[in-house]
N, C-alpha and C positions, 0 to 999 in steps of 0.2 A: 308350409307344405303345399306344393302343386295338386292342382285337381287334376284330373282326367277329361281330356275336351270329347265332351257328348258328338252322339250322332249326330249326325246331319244327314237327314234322308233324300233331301232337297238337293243337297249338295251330292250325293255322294251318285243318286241321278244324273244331275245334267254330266257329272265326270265321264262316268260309264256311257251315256248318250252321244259324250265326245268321244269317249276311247273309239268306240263301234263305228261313230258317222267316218273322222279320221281315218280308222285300218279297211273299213271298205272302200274308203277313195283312193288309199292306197294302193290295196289289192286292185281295182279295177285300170289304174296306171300300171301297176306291173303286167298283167295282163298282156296292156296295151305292146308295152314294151318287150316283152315274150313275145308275142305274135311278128314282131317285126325283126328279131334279132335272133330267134331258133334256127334259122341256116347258116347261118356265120356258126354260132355254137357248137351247131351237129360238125360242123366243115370242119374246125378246130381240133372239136374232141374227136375225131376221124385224124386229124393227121399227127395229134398228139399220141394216139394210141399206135397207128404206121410209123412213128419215129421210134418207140419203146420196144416196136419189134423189132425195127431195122436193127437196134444198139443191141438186143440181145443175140439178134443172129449175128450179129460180128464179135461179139464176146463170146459166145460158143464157137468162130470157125479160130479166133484167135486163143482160144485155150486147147482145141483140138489141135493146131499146128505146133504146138510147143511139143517138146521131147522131154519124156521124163527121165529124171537122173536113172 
């Protein structure tokens, strides 16, 4: 029969200690990385939403010119 592996308090600190130092260096690179690439973004998500219109307004003038039976 297998035991159960006790706590490690010691251990289970420095993990958490590494979680926290890692996702804040992360965070502060993504940050970084947002800060310099938010206008392409905006640009993007601006002409990706001006194309969804365009295609809708050609699907509404091309269902309006149809004739119905």
């Amino acid at each position: 029969m297998t035991e159960r592996p006790r706590f490690d308090p010691v251990g289970w600190f420095v993990s958490t200690a590494m979680a926290v130092l890692f996702g804040s260096i992360a965070l502060a690179i993504a940050g970084q990385v947002l800060a310099h690439v938010w206008p392409w973004l905006l640009a993007f998500a601006g002409l990706g939403i001006a194309g969804v219109l365009f295609l809708r307004f050609l699907v509404r003038l091309w269902q309006g010119g149809r004739q119905p039976w």
